[in-house]
N, CA, C and O atoms as a DFTB+ gen file, in Angstrom:
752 C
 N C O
     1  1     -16.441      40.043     -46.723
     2  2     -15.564      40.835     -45.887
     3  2     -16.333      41.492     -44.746
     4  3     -16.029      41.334     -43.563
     5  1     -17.453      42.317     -45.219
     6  2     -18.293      42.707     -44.448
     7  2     -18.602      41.795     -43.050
     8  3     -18.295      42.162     -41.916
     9  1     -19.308      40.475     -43.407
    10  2     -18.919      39.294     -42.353
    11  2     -18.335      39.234     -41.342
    12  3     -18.551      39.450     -40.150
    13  1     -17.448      38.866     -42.041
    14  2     -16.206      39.244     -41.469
    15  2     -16.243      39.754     -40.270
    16  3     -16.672      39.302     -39.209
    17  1     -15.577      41.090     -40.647
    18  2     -16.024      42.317     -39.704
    19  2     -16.930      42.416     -38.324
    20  3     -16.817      42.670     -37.124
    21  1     -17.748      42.101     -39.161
    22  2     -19.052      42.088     -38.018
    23  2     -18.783      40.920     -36.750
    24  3     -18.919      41.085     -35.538
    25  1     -18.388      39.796     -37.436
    26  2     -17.896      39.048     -36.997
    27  2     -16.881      39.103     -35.316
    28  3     -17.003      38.984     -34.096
    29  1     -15.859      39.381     -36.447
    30  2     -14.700      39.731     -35.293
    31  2     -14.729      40.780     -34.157
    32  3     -13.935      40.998     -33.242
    33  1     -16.394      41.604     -34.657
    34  2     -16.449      42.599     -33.735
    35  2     -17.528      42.409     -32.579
    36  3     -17.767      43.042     -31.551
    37  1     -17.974      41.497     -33.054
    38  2     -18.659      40.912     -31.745
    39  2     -18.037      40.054     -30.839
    40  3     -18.289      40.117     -29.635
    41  1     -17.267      39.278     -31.301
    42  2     -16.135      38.595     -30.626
    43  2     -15.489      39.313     -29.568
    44  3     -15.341      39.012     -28.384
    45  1     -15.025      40.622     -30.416
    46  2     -14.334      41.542     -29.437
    47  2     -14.682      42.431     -28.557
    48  3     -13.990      43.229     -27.925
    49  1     -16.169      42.177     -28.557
    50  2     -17.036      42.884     -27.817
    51  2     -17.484      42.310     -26.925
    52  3     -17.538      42.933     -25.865
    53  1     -18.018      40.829     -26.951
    54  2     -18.127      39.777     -25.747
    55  2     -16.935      40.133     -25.025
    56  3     -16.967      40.667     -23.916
    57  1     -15.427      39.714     -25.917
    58  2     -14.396      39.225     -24.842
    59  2     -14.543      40.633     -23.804
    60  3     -14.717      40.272     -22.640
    61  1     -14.515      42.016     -23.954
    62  2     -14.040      42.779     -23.186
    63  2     -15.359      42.716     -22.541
    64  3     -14.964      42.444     -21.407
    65  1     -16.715      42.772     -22.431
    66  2     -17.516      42.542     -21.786
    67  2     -17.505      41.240     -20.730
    68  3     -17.740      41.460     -19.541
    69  1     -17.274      40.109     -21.116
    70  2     -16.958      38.836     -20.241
    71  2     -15.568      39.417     -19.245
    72  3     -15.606      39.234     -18.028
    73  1     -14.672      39.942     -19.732
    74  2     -13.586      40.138     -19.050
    75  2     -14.151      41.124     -17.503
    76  3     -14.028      40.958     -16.290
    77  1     -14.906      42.344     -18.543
    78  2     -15.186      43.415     -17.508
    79  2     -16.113      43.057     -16.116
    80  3     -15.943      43.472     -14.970
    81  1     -17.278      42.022     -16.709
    82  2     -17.761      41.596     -15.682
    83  2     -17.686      40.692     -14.773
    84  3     -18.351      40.765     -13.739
    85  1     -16.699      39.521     -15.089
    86  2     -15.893      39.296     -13.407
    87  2     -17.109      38.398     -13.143
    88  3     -18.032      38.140     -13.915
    89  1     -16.921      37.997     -11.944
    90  2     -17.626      37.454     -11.212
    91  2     -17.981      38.149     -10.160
    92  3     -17.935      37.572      -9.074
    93  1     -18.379      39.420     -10.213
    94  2     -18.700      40.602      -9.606
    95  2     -18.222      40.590      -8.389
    96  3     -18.826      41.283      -7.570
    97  1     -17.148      39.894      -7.976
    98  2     -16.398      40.412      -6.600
    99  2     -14.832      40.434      -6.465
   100  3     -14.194      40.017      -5.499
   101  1     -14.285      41.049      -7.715
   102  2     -13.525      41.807      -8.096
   103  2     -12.288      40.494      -7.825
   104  3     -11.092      40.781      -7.789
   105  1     -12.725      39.230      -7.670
   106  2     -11.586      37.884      -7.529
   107  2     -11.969      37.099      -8.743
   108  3     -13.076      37.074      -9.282
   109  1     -10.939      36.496      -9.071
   110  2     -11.046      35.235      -9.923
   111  2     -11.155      34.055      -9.399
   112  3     -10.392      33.647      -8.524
   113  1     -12.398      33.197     -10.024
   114  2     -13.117      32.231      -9.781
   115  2     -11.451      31.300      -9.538
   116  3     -10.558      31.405      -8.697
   117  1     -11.476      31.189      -9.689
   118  2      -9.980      30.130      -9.071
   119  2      -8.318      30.331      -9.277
   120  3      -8.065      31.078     -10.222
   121  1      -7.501      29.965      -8.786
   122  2      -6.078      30.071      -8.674
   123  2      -5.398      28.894      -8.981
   124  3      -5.526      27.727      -8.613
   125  1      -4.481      29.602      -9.911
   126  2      -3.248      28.365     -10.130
   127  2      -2.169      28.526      -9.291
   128  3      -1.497      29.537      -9.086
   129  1      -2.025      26.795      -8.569
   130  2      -1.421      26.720      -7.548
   131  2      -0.091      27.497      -7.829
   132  3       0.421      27.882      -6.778
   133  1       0.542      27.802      -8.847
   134  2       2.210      28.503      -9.149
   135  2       1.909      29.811      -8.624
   136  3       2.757      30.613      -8.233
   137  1       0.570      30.003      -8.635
   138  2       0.329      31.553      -8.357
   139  2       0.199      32.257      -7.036
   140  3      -0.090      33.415      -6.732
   141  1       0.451      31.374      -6.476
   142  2      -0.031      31.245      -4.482
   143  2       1.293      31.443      -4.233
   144  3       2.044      30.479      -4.083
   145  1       1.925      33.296      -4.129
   146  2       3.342      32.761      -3.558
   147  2       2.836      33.502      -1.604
   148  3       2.222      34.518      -1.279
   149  1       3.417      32.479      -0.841
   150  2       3.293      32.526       0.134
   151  2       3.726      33.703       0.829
   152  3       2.949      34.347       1.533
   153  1       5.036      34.043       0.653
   154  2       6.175      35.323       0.845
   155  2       5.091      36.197       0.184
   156  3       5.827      37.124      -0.155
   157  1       3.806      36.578      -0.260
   158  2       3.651      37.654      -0.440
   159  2       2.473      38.143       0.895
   160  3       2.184      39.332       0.763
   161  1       1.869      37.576       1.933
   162  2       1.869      37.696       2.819
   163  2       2.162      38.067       3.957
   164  3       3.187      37.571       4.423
   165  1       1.570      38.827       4.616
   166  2       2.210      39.792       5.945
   167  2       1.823      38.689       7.173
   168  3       0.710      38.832       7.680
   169  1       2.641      37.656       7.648
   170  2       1.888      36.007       8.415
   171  2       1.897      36.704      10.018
   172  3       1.608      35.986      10.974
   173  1       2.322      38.431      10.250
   174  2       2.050      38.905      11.439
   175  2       1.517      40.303      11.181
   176  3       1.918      41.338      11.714
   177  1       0.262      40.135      10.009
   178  2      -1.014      41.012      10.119
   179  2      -2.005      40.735      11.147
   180  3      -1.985      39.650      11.727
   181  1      -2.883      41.637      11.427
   182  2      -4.289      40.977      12.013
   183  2      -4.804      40.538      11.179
   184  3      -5.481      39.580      11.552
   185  1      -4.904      40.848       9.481
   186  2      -5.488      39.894       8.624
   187  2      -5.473      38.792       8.799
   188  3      -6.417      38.052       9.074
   189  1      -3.607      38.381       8.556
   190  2      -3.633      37.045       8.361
   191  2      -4.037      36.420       9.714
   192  3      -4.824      35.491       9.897
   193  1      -3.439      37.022      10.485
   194  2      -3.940      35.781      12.084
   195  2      -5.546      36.029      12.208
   196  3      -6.030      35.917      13.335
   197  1      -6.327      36.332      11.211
   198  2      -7.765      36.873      11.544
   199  2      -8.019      35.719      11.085
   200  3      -8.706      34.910      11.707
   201  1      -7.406      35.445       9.725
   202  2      -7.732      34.434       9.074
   203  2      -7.345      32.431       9.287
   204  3      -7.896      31.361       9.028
   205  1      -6.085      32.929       9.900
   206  2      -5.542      31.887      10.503
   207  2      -6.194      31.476      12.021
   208  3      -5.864      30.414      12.548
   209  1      -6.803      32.073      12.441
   210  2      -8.188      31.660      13.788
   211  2      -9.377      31.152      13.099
   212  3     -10.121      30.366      13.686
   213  1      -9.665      31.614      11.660
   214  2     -10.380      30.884      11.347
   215  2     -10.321      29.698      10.405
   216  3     -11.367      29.195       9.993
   217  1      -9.280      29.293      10.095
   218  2      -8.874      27.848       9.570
   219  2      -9.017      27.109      11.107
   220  3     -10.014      26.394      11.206
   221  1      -8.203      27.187      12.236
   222  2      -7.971      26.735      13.135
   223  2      -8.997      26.036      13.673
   224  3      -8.904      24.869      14.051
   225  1     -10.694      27.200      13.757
   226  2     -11.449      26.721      14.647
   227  2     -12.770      26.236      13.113
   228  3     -13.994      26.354      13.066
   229  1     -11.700      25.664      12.022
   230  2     -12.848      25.045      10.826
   231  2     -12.066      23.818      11.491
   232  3     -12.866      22.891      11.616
   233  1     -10.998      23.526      11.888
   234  2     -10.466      22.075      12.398
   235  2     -10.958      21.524      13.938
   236  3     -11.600      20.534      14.290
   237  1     -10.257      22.802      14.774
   238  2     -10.343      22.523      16.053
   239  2      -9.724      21.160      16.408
   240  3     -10.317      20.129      16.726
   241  1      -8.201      21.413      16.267
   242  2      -7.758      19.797      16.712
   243  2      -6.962      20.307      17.180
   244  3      -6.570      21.423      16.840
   245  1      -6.386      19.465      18.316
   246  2      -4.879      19.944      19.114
   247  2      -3.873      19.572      17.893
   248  3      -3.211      20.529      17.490
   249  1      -3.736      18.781      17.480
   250  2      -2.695      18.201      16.839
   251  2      -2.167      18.897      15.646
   252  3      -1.026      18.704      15.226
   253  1      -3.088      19.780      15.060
   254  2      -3.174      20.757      14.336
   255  2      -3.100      22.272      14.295
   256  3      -2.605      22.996      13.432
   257  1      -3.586      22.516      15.201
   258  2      -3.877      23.779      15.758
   259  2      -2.544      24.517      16.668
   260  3      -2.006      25.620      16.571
   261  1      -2.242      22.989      17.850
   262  2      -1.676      23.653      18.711
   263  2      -0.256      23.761      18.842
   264  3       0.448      23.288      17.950
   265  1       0.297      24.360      19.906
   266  2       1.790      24.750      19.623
   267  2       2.761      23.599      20.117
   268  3       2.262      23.029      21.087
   269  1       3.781      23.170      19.815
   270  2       4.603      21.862      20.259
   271  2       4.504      21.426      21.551
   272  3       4.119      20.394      22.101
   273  1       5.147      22.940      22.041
   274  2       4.975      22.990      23.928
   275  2       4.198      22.846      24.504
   276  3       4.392      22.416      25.641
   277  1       2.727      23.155      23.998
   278  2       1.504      22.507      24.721
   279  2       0.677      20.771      24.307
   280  3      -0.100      19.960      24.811
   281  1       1.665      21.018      22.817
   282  2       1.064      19.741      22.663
   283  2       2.022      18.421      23.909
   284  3       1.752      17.331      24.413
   285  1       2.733      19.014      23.916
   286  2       4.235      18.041      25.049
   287  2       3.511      17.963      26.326
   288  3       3.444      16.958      27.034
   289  1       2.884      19.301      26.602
   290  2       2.070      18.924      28.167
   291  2       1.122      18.115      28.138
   292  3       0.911      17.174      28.903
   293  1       0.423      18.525      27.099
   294  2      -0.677      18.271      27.064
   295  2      -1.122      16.319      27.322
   296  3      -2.024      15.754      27.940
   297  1       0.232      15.743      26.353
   298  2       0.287      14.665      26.160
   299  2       1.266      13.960      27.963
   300  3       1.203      12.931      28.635
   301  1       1.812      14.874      28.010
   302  2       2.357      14.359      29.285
   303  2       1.550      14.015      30.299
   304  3       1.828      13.096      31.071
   305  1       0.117      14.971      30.405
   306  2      -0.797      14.955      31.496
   307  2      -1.586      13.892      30.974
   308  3      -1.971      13.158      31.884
   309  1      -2.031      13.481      29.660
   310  2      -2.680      12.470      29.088
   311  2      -2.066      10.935      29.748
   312  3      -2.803       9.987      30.021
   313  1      -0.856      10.940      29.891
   314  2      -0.478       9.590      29.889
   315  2      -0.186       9.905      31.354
   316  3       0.713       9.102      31.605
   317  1      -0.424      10.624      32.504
   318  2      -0.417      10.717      34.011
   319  2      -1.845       9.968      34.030
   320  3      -2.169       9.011      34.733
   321  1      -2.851      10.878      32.769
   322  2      -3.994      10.744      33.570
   323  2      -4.496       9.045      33.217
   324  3      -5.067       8.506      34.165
   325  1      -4.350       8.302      32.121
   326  2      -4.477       7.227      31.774
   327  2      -4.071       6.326      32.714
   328  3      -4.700       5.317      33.033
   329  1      -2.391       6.900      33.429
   330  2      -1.871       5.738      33.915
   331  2      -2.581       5.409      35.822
   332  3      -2.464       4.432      36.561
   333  1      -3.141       6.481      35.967
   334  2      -3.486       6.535      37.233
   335  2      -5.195       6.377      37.424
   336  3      -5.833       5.798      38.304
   337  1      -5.587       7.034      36.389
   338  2      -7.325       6.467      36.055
   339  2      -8.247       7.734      36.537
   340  3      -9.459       7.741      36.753
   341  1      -7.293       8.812      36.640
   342  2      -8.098      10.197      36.869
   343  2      -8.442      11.123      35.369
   344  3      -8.026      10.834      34.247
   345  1      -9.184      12.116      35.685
   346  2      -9.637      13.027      34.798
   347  2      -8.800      14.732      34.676
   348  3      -8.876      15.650      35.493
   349  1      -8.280      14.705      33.787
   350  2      -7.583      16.219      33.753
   351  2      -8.183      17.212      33.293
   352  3      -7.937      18.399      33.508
   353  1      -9.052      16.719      32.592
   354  2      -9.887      17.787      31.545
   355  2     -10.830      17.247      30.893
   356  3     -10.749      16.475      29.937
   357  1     -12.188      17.861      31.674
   358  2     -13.590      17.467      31.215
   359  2     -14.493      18.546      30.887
   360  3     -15.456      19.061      31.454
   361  1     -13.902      18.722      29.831
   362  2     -14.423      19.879      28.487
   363  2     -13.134      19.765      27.487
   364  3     -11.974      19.371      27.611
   365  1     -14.017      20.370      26.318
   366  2     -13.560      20.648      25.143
   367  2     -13.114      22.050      24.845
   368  3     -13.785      22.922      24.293
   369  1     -11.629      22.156      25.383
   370  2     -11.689      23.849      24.910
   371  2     -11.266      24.188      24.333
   372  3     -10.354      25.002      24.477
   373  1     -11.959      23.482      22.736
   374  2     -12.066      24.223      21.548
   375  2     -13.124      24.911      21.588
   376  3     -13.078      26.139      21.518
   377  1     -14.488      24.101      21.730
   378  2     -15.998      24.493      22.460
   379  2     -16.371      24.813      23.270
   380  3     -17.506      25.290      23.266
   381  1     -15.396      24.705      24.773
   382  2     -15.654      25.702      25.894
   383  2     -16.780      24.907      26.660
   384  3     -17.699      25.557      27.159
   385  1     -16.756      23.531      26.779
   386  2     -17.941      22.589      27.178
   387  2     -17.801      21.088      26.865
   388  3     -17.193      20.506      25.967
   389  1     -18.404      20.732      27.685
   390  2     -18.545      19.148      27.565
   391  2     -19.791      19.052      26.091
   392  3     -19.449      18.550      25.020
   393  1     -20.770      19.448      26.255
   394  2     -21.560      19.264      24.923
   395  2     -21.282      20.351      24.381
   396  3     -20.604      21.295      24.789
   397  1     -21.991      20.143      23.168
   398  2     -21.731      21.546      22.043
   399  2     -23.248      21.736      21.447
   400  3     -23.928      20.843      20.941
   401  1     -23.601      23.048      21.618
   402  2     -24.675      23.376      21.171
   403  2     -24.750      23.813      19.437
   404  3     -24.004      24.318      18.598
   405  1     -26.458      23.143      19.538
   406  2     -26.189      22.609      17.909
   407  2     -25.980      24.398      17.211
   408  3     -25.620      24.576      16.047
   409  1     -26.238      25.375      18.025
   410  2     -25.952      26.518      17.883
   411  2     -24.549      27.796      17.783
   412  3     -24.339      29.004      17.680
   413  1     -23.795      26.308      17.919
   414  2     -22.184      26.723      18.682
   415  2     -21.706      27.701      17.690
   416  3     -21.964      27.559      16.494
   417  1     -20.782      29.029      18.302
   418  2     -20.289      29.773      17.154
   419  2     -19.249      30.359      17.890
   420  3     -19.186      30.246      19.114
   421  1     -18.424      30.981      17.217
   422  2     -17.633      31.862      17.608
   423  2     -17.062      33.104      16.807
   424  3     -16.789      33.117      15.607
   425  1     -16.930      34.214      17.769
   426  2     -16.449      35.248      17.270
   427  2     -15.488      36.086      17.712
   428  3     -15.518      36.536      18.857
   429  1     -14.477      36.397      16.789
   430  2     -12.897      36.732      16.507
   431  2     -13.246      38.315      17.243
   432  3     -13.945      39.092      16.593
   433  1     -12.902      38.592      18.152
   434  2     -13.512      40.372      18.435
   435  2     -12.260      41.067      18.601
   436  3     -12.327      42.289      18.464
   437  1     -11.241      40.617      18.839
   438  2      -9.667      41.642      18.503
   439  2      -8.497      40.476      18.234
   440  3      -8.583      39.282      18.523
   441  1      -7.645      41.004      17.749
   442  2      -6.149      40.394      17.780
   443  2      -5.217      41.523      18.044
   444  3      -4.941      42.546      17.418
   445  1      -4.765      40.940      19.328
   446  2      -4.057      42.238      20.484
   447  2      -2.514      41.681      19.867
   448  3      -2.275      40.750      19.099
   449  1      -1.650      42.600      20.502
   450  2       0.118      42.532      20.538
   451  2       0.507      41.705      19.794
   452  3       0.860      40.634      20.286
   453  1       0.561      41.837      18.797
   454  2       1.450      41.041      17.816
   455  2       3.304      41.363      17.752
   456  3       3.864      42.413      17.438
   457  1       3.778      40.351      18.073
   458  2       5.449      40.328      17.977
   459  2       5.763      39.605      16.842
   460  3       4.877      39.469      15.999
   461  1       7.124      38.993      16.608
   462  2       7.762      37.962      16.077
   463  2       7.571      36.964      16.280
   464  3       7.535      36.220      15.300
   465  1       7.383      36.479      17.385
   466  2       7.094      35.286      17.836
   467  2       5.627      35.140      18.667
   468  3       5.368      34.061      19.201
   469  1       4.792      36.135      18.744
   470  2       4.073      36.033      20.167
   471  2       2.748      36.693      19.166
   472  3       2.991      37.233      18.086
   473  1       1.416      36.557      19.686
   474  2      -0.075      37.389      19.628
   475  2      -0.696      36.458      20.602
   476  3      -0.603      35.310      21.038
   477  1      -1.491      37.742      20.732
   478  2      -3.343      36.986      21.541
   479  2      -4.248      37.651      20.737
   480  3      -4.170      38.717      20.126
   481  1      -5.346      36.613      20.880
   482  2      -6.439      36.932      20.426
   483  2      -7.614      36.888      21.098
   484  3      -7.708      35.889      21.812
   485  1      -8.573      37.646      21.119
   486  2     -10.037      37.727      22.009
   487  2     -10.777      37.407      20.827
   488  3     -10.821      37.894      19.698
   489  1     -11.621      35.992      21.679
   490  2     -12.523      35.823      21.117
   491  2     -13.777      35.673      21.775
   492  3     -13.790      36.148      22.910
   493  1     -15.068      35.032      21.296
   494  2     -16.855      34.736      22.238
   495  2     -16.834      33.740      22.177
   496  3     -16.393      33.675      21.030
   497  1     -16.948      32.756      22.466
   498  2     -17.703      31.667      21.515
   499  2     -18.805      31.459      22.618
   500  3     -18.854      31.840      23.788
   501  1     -19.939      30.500      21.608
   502  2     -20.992      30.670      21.825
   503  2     -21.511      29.391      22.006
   504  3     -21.849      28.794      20.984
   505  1     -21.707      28.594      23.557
   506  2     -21.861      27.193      23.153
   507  2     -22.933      27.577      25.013
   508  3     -22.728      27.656      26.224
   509  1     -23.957      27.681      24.072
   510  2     -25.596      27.702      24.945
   511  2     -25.504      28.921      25.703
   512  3     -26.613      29.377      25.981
   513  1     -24.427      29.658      26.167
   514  2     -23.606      31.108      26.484
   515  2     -22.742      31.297      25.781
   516  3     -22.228      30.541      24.956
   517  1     -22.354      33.009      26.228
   518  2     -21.459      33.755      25.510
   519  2     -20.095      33.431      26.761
   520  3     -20.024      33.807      27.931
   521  1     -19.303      32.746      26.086
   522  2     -18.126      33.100      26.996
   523  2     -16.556      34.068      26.473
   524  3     -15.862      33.689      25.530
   525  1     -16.414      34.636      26.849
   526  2     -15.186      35.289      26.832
   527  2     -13.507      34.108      26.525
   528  3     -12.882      33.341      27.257
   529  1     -13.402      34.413      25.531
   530  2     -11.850      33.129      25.637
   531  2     -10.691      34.044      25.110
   532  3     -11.021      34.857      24.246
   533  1      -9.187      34.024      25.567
   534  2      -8.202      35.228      25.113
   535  2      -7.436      33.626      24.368
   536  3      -7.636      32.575      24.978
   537  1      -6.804      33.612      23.382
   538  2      -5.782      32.226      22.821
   539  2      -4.297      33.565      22.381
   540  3      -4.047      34.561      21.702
   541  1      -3.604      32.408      23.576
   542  2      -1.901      33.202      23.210
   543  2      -1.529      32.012      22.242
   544  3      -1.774      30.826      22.463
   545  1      -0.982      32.458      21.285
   546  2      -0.420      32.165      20.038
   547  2       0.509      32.367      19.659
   548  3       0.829      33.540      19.469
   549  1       1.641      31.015      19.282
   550  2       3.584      31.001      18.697
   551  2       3.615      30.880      17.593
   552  3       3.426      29.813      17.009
   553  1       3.847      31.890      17.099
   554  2       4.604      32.167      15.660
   555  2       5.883      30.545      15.271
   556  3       7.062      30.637      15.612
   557  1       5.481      29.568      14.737
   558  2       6.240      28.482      14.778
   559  2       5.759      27.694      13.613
   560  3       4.587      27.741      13.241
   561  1       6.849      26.828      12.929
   562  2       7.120      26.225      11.873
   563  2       5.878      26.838      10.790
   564  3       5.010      26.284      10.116
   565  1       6.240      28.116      10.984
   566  2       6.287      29.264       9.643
   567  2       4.600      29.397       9.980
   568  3       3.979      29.374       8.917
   569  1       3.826      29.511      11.005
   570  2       2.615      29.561      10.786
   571  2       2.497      29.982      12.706
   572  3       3.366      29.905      13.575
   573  1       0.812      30.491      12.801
   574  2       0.454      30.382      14.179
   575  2      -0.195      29.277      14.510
   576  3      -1.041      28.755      13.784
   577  1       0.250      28.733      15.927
   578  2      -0.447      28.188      16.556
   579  2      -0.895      28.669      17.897
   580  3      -0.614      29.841      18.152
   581  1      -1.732      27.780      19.071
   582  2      -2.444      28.239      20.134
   583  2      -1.568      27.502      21.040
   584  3      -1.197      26.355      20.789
   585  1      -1.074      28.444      22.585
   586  2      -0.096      27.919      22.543
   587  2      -0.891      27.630      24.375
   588  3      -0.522      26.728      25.127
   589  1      -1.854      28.530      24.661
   590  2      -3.035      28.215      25.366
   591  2      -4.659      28.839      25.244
   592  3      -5.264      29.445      24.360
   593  1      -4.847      28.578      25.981
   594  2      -6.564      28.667      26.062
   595  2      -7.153      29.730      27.672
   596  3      -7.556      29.205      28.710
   597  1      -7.081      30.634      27.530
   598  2      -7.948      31.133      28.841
   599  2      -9.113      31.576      28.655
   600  3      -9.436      32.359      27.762
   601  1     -10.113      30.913      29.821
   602  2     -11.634      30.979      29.692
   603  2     -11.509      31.901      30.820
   604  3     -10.621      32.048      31.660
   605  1     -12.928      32.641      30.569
   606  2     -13.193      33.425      32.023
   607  2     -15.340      32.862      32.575
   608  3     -16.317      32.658      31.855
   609  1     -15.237      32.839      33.487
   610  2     -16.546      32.537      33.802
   611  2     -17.006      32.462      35.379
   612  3     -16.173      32.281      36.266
   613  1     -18.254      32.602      35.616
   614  2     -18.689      33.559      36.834
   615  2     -18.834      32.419      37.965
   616  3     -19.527      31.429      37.730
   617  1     -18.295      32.547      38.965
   618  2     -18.462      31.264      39.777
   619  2     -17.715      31.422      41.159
   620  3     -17.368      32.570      41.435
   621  1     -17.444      30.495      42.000
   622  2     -16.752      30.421      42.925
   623  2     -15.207      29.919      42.846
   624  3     -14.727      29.627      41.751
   625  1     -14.564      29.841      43.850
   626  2     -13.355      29.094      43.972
   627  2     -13.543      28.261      45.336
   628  3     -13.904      28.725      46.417
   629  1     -13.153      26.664      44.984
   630  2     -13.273      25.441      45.811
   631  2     -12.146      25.573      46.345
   632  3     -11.226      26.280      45.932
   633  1     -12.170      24.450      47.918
   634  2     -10.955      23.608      48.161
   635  2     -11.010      22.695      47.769
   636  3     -11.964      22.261      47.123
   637  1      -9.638      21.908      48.132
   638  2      -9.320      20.586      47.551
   639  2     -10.478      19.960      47.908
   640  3     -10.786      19.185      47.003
   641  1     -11.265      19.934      48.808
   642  2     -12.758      18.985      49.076
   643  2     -13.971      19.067      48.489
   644  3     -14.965      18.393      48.759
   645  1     -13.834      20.087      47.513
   646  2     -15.001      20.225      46.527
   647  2     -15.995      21.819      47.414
   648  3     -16.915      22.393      46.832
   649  1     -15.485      22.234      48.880
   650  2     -16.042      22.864      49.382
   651  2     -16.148      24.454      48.540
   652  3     -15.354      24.866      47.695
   653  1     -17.082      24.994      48.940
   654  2     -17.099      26.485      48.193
   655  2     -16.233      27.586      49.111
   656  3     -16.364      27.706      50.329
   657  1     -15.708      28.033      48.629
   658  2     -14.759      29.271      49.530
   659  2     -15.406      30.253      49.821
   660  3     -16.102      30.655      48.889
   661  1     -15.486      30.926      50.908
   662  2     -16.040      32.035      51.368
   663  2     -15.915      33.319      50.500
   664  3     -14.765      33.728      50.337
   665  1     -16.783      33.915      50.002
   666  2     -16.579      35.422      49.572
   667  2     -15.138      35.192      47.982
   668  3     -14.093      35.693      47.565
   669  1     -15.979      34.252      47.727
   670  2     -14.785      34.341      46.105
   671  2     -15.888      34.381      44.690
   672  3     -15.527      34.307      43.515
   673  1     -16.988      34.489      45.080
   674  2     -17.513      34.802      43.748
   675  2     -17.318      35.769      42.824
   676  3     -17.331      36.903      43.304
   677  1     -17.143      35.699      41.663
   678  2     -16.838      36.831      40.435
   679  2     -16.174      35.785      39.156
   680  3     -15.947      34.601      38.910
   681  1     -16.074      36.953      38.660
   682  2     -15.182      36.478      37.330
   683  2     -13.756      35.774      37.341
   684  3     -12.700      36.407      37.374
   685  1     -13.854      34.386      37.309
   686  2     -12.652      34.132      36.985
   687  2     -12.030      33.278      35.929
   688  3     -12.853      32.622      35.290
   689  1     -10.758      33.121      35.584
   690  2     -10.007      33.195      34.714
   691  2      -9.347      31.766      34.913
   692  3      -8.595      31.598      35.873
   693  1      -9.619      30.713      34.008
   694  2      -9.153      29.617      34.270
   695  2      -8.201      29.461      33.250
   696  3      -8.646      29.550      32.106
   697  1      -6.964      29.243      33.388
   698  2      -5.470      28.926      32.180
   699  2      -5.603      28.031      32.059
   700  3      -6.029      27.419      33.038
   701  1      -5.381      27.358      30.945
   702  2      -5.555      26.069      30.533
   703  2      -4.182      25.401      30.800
   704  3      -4.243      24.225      31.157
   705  1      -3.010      25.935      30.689
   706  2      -1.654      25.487      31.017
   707  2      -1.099      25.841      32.268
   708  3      -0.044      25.310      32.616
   709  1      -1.722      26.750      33.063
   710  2      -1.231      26.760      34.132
   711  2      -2.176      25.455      35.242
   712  3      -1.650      24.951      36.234
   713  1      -3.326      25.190      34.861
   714  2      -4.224      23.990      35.330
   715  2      -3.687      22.616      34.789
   716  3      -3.812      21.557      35.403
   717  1      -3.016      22.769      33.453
   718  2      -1.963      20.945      33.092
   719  2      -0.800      21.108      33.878
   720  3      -0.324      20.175      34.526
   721  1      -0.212      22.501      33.850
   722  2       1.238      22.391      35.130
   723  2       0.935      21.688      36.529
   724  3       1.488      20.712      37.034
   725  1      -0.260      22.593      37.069
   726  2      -0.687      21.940      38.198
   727  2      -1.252      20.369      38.435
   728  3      -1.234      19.597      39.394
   729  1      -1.729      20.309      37.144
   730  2      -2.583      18.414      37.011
   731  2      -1.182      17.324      37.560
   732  3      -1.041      16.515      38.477
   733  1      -0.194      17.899      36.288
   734  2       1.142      17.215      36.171
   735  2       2.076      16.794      37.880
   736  3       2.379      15.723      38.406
   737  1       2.290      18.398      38.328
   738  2       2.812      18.483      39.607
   739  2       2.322      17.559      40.302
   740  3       3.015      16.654      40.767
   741  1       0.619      17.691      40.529
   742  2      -0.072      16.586      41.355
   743  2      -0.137      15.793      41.753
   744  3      -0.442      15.370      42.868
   745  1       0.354      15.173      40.261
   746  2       0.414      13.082      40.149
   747  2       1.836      13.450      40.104
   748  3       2.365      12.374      39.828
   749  1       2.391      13.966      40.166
   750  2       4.258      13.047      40.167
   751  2       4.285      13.127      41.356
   752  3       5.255      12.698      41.981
């Protein structure tokens, strides 16, 4: 009997010890999928869109990422630019560059105005410089997407001849959809 005893009391002394110590970061080592209810989520926190910028830029794909309406331009200017044999866009602005440094990073530094349908987000990313990027983002088929891309960076403004414009150096602000509106306009 004694046995016993002793027995069952070490048992019961592991279990609440194994229980108490966790995997010391106060989560359980894994989830059952029944247990993931979605609705318990706030999907217009800065959490979640903190977190949802960073699924986005573990993919970095238009097709994934981005919002219907830009994917529609986007593809519209694709098949201008194919059919005519010009260039619309020579960079990657997921990466903010034609190459990507083997150093490339980015960092989430606010998520501004959040609506129902609408946020932006400021981010760095980091590809051989620090550049400044703001992504407006549509609340759509139950998730965010990027609905554009604005870079800012230090330079001049050209004419149509490649010439440099007088007295326009500073910071400026290139839209990524207001530059496919204009690509589009161009060629039709």
């Amino acid at each position: 009997m004694m046995k016993k005893l002793i027995v069952f009391s070490m048992v019961a002394v592991a279990t609440i010890v194994m229980s108490a110590c966790g995997n010391k970061q106060g989560t359980n080592d894994y989830v059952y999928a029944s247990s993931t209810d979605t609705t318990a989520f706030d999907k217009h926190s800065q959490e979640y869109i903190s977190q949802r910028i960073d699924t986005i830029y573990s993919y970095k794909n238009d097709s994934l990422c981005c919002s219907l309406s830009f994917l529609k331009l986007d593809s519209e200017a694709q098949e201008l630019s194919e059919k005519d044999g010009t260039i619309y866009r020579d960079f990657d602005h997921w990466v903010m560059g034609q190459d990507i440094d083997p150093e490339w990073r980015y960092e989430l530094d606010q998520v501004n105005s959040i609506s129902d349908s609408a946020a932006t987000v400021t981010l760095t990313i980091h590809n051989y410089a620090d550049q400044k990027v703001i992504l407006d983002l549509v609340f759509e088929r139950d998730d965010w997407y990027v609905d554009n891309f604005h870079s800012f960076y230090e330079g001049s403004d050209y004419d149509e001849d490649g010439n440099t414009i007088p007295d326009t150096d500073g910071i400026k602000e290139l839209d990524e959809r207001a530059e496919i509106l204009k690509y589009i306009d161009k060629q039709q």
